[in-house]
PDB file of N, CA, C and O in Angstrom:
ATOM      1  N   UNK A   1       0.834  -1.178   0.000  1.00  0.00           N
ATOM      2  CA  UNK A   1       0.000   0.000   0.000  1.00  0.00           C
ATOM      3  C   UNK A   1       0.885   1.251   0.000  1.00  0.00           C
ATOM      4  O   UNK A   1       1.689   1.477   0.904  1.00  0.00           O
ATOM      5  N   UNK A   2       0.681   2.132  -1.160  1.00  0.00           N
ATOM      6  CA  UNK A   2       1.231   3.425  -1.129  1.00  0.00           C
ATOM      7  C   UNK A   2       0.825   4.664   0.273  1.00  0.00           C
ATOM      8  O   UNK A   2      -0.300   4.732   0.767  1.00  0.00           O
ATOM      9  N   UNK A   3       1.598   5.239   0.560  1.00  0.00           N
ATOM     10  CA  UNK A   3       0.791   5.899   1.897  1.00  0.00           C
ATOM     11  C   UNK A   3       0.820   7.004   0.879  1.00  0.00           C
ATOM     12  O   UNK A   3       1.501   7.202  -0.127  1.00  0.00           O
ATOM     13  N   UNK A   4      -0.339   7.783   1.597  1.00  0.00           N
ATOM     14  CA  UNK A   4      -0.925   9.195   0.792  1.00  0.00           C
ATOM     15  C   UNK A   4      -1.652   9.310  -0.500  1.00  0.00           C
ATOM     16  O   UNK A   4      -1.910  10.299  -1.186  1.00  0.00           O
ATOM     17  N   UNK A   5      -1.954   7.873  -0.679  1.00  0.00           N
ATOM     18  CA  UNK A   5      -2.830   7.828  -2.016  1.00  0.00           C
ATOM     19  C   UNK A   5      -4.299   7.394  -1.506  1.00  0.00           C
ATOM     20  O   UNK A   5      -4.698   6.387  -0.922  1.00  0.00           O
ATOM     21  N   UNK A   6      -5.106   8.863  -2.081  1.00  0.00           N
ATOM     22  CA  UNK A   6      -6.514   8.881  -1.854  1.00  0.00           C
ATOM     23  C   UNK A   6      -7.330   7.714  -2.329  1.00  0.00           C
ATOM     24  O   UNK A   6      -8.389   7.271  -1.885  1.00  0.00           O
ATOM     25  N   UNK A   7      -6.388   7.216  -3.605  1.00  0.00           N
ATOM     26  CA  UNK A   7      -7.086   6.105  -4.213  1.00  0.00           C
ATOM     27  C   UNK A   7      -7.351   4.440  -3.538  1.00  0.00           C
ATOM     28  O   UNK A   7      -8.212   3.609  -3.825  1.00  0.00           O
ATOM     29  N   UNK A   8      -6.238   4.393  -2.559  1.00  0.00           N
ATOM     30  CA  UNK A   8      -6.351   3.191  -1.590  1.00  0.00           C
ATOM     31  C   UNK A   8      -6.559   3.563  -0.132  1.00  0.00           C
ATOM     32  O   UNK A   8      -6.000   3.263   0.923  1.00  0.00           O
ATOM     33  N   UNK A   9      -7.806   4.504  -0.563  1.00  0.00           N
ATOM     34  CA  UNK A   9      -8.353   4.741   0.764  1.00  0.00           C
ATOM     35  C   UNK A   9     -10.293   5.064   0.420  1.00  0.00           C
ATOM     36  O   UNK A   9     -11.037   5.900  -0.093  1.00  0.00           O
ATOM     37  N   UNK A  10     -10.335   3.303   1.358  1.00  0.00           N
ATOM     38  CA  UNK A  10     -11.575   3.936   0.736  1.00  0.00           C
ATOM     39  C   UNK A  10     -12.637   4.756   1.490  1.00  0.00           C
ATOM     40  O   UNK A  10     -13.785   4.733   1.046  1.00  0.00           O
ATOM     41  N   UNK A  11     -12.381   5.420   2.503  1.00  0.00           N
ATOM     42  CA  UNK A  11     -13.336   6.299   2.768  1.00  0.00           C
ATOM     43  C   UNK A  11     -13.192   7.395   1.876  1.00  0.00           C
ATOM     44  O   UNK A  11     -14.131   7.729   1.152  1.00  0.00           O
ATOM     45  N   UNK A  12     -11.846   8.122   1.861  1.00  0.00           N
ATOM     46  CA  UNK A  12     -11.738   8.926   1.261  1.00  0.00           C
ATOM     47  C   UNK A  12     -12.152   9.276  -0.414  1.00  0.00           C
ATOM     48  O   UNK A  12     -12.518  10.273  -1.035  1.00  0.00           O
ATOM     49  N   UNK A  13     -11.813   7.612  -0.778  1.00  0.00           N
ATOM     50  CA  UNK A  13     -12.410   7.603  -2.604  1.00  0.00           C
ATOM     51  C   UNK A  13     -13.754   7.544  -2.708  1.00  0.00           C
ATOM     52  O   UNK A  13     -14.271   7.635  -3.821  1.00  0.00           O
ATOM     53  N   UNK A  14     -14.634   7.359  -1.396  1.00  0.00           N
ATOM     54  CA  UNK A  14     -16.015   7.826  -1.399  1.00  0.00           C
ATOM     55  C   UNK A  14     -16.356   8.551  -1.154  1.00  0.00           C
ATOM     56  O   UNK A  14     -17.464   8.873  -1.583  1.00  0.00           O
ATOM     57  N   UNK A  15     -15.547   9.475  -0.142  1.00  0.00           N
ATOM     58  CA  UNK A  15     -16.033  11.123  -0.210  1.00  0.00           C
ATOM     59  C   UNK A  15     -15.643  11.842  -1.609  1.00  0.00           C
ATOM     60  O   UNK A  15     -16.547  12.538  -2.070  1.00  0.00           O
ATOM     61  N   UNK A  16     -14.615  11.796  -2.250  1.00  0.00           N
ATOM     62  CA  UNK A  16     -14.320  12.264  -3.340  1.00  0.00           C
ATOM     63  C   UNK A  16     -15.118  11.594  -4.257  1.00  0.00           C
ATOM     64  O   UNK A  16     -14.739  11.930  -5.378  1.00  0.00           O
ATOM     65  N   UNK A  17     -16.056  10.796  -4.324  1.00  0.00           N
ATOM     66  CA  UNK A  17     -17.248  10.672  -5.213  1.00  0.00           C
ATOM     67  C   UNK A  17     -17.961  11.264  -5.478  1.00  0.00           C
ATOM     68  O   UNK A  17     -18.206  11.834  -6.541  1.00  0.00           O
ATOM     69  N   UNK A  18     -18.672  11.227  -4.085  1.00  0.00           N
ATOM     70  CA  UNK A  18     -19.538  11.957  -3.605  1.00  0.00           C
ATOM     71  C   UNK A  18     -19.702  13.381  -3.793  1.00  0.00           C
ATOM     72  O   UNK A  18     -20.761  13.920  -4.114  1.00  0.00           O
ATOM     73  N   UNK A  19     -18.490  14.022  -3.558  1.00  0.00           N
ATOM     74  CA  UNK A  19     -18.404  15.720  -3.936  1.00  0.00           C
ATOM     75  C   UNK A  19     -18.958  15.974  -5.816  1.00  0.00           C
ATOM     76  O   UNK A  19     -19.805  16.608  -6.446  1.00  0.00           O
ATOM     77  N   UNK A  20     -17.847  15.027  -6.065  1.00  0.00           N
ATOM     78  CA  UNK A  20     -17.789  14.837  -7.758  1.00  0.00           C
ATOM     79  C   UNK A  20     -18.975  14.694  -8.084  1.00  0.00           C
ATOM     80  O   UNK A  20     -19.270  15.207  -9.164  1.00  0.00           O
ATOM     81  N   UNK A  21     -19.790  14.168  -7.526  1.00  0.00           N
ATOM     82  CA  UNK A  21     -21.448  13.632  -8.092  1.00  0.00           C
ATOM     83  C   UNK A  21     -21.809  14.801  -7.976  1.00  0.00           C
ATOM     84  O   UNK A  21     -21.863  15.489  -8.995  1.00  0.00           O
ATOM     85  N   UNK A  22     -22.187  15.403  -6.603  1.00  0.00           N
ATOM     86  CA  UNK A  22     -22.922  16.383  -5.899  1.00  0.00           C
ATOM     87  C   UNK A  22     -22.647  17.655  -7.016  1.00  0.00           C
ATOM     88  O   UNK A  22     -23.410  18.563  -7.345  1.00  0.00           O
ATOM     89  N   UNK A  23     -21.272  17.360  -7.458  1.00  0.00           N
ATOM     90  CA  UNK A  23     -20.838  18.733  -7.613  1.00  0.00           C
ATOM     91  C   UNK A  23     -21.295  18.618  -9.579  1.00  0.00           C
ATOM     92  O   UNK A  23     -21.908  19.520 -10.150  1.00  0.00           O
ATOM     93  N   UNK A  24     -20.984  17.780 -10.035  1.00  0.00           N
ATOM     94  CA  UNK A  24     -21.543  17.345 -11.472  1.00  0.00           C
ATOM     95  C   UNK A  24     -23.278  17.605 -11.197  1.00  0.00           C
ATOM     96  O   UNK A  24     -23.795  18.582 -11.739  1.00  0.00           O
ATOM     97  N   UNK A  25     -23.852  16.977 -10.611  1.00  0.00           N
ATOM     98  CA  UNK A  25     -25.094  17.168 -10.811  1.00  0.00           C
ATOM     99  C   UNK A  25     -25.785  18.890 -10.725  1.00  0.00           C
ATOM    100  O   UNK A  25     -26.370  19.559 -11.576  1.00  0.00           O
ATOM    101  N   UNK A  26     -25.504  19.104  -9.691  1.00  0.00           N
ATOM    102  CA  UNK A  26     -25.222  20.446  -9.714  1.00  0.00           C
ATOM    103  C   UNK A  26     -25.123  21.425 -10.984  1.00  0.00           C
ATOM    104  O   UNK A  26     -25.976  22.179 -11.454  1.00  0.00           O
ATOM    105  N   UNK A  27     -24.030  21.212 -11.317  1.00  0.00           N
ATOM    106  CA  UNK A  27     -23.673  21.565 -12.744  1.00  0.00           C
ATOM    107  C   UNK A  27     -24.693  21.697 -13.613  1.00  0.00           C
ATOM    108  O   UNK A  27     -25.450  22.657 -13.763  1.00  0.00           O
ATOM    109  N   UNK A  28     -24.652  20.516 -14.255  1.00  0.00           N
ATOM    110  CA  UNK A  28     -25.677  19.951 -15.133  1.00  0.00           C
ATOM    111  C   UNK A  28     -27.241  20.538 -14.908  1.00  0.00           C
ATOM    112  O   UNK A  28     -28.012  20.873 -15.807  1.00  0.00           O
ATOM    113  N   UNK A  29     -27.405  20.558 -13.963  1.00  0.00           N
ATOM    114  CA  UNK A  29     -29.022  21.170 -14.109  1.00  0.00           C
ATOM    115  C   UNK A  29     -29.055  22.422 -13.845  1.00  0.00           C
ATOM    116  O   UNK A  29     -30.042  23.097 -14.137  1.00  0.00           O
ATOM    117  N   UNK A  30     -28.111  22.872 -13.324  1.00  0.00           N
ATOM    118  CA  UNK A  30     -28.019  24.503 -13.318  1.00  0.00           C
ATOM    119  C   UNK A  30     -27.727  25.270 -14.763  1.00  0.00           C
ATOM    120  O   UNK A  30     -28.226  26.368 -15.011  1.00  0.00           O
ATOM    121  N   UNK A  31     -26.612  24.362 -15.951  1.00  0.00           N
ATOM    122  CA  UNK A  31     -26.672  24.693 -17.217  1.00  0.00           C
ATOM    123  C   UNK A  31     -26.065  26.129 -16.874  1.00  0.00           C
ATOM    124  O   UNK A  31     -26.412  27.298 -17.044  1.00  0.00           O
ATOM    125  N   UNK A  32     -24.625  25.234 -16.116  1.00  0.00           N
ATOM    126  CA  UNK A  32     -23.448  26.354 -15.744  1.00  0.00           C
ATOM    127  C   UNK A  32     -22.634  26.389 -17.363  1.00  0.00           C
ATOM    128  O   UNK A  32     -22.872  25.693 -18.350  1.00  0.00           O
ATOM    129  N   UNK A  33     -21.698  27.388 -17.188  1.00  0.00           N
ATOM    130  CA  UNK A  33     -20.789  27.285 -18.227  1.00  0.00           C
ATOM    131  C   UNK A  33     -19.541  26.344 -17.298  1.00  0.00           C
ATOM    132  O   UNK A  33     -19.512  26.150 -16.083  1.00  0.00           O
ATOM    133  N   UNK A  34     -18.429  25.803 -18.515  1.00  0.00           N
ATOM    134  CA  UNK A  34     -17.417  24.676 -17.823  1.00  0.00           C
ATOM    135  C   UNK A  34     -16.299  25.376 -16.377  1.00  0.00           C
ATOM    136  O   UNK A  34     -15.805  24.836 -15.387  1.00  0.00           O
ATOM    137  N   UNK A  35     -16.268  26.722 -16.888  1.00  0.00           N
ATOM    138  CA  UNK A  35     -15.308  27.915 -15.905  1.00  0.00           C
ATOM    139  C   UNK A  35     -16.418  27.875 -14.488  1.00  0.00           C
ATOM    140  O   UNK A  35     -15.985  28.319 -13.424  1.00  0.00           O
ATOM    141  N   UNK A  36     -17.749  27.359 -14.551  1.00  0.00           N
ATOM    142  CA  UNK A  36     -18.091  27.375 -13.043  1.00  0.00           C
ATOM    143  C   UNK A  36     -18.022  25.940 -11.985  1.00  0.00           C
ATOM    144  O   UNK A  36     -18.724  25.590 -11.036  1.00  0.00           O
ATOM    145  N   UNK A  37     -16.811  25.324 -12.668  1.00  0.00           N
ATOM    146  CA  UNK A  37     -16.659  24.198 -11.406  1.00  0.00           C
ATOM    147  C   UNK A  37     -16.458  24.154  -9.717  1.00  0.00           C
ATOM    148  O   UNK A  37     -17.055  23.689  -8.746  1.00  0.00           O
ATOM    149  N   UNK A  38     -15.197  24.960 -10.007  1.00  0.00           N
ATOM    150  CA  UNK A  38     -15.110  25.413  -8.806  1.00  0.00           C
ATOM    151  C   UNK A  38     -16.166  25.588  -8.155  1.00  0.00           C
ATOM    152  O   UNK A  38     -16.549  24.604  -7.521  1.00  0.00           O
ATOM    153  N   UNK A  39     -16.885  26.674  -8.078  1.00  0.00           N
ATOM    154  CA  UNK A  39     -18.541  27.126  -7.165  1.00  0.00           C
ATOM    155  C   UNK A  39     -19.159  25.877  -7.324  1.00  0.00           C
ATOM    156  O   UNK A  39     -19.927  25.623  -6.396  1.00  0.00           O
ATOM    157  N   UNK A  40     -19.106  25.279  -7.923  1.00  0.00           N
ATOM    158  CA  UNK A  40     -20.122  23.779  -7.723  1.00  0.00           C
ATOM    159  C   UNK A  40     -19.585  23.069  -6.814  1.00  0.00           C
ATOM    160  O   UNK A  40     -20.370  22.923  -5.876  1.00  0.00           O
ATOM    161  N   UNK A  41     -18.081  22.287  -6.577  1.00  0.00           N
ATOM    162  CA  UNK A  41     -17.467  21.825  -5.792  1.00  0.00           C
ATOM    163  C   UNK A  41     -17.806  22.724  -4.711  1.00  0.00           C
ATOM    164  O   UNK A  41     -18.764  22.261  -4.092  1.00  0.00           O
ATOM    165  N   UNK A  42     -17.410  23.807  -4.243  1.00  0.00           N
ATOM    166  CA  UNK A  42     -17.597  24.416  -2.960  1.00  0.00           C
ATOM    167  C   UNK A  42     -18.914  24.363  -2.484  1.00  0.00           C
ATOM    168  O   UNK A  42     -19.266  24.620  -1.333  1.00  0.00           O
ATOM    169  N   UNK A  43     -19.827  23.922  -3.685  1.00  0.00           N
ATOM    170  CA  UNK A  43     -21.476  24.316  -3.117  1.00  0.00           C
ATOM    171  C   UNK A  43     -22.022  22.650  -2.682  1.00  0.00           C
ATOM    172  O   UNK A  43     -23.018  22.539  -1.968  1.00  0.00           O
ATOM    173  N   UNK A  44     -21.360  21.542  -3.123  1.00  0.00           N
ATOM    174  CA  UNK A  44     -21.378  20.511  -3.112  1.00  0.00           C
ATOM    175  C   UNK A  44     -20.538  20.262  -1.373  1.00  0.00           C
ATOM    176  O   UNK A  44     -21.086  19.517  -0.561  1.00  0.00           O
ATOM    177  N   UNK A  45     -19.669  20.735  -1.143  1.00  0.00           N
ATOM    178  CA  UNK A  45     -19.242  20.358   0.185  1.00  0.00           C
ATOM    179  C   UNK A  45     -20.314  20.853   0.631  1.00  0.00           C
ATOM    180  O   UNK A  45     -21.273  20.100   0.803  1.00  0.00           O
ATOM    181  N   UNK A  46     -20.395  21.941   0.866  1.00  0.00           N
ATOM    182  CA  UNK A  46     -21.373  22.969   1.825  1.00  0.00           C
ATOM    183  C   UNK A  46     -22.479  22.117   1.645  1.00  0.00           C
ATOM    184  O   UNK A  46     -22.967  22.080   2.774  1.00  0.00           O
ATOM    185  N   UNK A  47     -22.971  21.615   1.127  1.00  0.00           N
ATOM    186  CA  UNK A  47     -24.498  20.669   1.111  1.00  0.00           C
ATOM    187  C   UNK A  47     -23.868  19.522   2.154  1.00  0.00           C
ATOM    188  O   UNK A  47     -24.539  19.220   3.141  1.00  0.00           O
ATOM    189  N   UNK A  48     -22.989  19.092   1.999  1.00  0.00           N
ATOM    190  CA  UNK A  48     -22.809  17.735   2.335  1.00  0.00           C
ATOM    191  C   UNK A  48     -22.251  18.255   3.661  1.00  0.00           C
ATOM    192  O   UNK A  48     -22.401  17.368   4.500  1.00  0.00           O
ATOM    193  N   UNK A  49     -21.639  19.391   4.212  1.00  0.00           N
ATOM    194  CA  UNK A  49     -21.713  19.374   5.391  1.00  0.00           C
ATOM    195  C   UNK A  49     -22.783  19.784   6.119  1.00  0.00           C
ATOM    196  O   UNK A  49     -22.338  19.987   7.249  1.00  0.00           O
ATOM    197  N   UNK A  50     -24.055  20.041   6.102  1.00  0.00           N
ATOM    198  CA  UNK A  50     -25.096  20.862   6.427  1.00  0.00           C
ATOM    199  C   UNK A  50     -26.492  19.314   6.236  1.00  0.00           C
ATOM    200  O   UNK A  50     -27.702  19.245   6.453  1.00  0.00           O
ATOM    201  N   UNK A  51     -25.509  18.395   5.768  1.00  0.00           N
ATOM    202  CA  UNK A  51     -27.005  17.537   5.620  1.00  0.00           C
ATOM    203  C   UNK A  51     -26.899  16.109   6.842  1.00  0.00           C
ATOM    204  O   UNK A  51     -25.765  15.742   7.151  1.00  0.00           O
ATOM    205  N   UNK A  52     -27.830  15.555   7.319  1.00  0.00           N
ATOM    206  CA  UNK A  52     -27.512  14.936   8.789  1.00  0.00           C
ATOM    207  C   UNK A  52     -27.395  14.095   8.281  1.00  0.00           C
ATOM    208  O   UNK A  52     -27.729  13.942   7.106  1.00  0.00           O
ATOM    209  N   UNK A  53     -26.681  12.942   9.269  1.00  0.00           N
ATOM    210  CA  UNK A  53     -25.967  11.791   8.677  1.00  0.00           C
ATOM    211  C   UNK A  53     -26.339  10.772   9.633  1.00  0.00           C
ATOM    212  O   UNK A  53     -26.298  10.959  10.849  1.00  0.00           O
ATOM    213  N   UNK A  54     -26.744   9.575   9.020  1.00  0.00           N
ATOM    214  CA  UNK A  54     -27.113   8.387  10.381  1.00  0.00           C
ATOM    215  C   UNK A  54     -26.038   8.014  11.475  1.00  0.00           C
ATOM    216  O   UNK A  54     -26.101   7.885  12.698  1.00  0.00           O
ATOM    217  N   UNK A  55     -24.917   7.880  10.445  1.00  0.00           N
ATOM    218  CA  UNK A  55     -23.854   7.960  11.625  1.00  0.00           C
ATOM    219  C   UNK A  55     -23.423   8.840  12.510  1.00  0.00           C
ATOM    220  O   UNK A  55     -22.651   8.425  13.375  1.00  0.00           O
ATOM    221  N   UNK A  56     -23.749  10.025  12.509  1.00  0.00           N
ATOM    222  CA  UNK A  56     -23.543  10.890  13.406  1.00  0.00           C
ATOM    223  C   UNK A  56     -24.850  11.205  14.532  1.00  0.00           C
ATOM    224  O   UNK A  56     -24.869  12.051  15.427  1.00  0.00           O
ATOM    225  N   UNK A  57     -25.980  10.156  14.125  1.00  0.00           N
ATOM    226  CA  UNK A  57     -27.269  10.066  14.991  1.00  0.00           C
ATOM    227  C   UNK A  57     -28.104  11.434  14.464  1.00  0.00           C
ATOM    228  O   UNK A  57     -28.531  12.269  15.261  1.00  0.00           O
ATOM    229  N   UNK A  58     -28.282  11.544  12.941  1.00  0.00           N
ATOM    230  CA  UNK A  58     -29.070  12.572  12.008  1.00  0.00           C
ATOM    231  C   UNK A  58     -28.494  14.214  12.374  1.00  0.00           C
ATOM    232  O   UNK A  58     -29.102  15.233  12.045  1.00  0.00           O
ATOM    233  N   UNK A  59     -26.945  14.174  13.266  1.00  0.00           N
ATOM    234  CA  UNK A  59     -26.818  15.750  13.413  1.00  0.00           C
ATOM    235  C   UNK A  59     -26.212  15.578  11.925  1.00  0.00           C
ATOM    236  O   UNK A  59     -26.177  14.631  11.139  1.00  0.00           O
ATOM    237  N   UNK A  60     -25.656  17.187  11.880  1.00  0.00           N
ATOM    238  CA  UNK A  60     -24.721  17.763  10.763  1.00  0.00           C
ATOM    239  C   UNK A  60     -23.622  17.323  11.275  1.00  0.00           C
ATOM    240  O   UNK A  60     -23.588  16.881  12.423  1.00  0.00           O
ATOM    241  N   UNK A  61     -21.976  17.420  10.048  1.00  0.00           N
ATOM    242  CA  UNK A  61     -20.922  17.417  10.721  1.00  0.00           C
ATOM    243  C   UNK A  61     -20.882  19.010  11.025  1.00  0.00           C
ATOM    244  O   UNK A  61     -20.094  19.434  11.871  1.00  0.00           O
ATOM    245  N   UNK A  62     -21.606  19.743  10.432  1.00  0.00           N
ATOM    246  CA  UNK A  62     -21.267  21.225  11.179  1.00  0.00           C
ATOM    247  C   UNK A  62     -21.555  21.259  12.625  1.00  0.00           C
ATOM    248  O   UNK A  62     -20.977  22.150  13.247  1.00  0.00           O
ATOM    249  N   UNK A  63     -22.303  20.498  13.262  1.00  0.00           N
ATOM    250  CA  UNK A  63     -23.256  20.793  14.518  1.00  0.00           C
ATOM    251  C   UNK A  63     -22.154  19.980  15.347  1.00  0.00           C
ATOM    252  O   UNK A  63     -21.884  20.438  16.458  1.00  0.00           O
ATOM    253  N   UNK A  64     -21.272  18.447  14.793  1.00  0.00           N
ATOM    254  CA  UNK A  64     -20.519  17.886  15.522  1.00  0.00           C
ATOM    255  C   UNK A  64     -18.952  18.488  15.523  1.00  0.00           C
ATOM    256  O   UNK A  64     -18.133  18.215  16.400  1.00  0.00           O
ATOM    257  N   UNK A  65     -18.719  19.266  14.495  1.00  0.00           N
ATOM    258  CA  UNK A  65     -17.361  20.141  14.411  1.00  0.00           C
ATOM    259  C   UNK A  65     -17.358  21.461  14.930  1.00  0.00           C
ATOM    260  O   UNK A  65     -16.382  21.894  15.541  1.00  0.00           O
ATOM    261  N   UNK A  66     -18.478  22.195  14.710  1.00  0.00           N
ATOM    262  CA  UNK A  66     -18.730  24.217  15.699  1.00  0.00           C
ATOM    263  C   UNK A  66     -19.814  24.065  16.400  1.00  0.00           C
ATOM    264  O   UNK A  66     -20.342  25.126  16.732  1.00  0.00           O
ATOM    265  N   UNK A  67     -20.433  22.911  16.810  1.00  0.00           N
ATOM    266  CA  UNK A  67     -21.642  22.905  17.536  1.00  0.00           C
ATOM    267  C   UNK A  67     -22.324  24.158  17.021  1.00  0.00           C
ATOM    268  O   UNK A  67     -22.761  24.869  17.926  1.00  0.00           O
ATOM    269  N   UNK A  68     -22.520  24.600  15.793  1.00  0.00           N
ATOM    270  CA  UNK A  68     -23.455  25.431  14.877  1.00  0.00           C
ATOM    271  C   UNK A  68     -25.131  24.535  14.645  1.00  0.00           C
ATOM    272  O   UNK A  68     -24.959  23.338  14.877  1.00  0.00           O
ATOM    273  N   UNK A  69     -26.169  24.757  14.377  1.00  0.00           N
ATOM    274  CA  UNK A  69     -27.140  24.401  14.033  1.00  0.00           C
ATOM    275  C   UNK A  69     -27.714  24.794  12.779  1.00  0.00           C
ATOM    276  O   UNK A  69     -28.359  25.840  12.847  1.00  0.00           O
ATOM    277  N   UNK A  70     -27.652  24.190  11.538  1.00  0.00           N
ATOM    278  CA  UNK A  70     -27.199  25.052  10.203  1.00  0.00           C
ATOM    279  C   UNK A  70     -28.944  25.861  10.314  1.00  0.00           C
ATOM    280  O   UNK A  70     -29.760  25.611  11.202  1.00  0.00           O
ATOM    281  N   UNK A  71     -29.111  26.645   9.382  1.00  0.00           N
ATOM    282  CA  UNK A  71     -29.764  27.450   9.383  1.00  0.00           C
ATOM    283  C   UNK A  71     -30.244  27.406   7.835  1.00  0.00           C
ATOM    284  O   UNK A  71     -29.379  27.760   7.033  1.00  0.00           O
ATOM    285  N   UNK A  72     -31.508  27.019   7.295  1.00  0.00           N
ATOM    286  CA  UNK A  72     -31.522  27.060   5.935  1.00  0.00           C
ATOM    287  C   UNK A  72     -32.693  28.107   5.906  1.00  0.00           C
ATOM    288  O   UNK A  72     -33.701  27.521   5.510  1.00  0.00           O
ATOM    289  N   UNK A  73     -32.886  29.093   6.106  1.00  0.00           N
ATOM    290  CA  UNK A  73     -33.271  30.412   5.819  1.00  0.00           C
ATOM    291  C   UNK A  73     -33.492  30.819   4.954  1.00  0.00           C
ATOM    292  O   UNK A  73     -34.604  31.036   4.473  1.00  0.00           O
ATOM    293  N   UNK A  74     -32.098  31.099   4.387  1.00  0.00           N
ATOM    294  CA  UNK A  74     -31.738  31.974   3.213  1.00  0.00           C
ATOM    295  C   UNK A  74     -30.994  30.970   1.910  1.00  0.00           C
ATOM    296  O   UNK A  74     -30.249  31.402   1.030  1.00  0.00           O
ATOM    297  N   UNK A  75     -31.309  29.967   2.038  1.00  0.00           N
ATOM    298  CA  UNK A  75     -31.103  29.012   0.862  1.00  0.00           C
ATOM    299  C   UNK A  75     -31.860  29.207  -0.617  1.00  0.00           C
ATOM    300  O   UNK A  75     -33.070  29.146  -0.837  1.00  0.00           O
ATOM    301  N   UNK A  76     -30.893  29.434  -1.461  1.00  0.00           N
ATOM    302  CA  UNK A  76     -31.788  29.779  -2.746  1.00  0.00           C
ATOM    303  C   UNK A  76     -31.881  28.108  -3.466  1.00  0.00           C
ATOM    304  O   UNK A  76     -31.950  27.019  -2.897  1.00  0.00           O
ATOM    305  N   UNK A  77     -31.854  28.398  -4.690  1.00  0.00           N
ATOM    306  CA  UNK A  77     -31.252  27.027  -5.780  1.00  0.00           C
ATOM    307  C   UNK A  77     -30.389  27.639  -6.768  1.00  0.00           C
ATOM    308  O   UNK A  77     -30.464  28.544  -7.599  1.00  0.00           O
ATOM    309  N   UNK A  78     -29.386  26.641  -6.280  1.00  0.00           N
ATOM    310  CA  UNK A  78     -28.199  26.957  -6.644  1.00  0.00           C
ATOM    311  C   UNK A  78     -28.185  27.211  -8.459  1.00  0.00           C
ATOM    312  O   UNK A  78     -28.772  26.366  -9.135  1.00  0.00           O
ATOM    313  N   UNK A  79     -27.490  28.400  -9.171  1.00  0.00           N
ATOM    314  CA  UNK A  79     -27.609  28.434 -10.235  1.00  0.00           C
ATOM    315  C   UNK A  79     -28.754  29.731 -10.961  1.00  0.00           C
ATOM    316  O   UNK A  79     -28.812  30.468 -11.946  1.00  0.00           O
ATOM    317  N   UNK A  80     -29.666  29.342  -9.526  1.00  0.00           N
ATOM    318  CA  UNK A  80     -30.362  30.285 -10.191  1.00  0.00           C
ATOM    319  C   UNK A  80     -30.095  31.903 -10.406  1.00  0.00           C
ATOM    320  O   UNK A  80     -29.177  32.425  -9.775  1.00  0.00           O
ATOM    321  N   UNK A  81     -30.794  32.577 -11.178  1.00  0.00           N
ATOM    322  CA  UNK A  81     -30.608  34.119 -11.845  1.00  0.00           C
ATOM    323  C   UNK A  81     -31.012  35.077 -10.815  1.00  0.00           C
ATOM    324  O   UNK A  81     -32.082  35.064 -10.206  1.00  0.00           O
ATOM    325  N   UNK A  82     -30.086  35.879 -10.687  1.00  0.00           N
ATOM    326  CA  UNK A  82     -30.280  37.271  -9.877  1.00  0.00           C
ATOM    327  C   UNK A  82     -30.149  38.277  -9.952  1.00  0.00           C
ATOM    328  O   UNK A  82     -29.470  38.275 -10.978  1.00  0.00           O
ATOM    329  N   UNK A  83     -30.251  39.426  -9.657  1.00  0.00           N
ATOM    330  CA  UNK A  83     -30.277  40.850 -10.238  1.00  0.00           C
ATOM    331  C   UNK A  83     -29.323  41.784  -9.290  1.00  0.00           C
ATOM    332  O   UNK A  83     -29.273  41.877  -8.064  1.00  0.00           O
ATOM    333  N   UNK A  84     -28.774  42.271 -10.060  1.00  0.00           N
ATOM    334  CA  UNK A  84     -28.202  43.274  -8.863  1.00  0.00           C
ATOM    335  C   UNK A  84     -28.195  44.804  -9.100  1.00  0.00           C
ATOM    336  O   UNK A  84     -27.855  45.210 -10.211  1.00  0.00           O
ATOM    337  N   UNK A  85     -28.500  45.560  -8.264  1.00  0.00           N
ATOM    338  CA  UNK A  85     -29.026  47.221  -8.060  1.00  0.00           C
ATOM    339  C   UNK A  85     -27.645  47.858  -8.486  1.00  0.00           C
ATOM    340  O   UNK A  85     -26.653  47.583  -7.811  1.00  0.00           O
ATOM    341  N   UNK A  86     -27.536  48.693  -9.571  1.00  0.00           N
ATOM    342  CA  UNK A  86     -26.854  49.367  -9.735  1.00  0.00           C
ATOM    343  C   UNK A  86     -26.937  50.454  -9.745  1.00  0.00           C
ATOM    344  O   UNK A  86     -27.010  50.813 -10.921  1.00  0.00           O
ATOM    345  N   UNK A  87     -26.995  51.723  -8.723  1.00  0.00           N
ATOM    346  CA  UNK A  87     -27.977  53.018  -8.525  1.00  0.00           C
ATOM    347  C   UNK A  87     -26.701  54.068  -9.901  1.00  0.00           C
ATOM    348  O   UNK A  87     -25.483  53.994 -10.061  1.00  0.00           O
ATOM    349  N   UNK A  88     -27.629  54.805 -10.509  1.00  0.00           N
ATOM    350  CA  UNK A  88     -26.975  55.761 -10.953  1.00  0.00           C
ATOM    351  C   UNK A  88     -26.035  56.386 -10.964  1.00  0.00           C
ATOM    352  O   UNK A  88     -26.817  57.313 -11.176  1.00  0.00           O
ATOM    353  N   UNK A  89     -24.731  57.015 -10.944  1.00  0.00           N
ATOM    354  CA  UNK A  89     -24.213  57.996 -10.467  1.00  0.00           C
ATOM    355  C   UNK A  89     -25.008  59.240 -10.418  1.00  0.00           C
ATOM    356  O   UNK A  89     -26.029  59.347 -11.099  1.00  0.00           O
ATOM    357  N   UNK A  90     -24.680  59.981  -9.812  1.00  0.00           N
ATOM    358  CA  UNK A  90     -24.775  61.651  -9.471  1.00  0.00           C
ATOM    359  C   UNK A  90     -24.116  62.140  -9.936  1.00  0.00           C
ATOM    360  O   UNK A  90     -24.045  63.361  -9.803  1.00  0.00           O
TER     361      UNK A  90
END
């Protein structure tokens, strides 16, 4: 066994699935251009840390790492179109 290879590790080659899925699917139905991977990957963790897990007894890992209680409030869908105020100059 090589040490430091993600690939003979398999928790890790299932979290790195997992992002990859999250973060492809994502993609794909949002009908990003290819330059928005990045923000998909980052939006793909952020889901996956914010969503409860049986093994952790349905908390978040946010709630078991900052004892935070996520807050979905202000959750849009991801991708979607927004406007932004650009007031005049004077």
């Amino acid at each position: 066994m090589v040490p430091h290879q993600h690939q003979q590790n398999s928790r890790a080659k299932h979290s790195i699935r997992m992002i990859w899925d999250k973060a492809q699917t994502l993609h794909f139905t949002a009908y990003l251009l290819p330059s928005w991977w990045e923000f998909c990957i980052d939006h793909a963790v952020h889901l996956i840390n914010q969503t409860p897990v049986k093994q952790l007894k349905w908390k978040t890992p946010l709630e078991i790492c900052k004892s935070l209680i996520p807050d979905f409030k202000d959750y849009r869908v991801f991708g979607c179109g927004t406007y932004v105020y650009l007031p005049e100059k004077v």
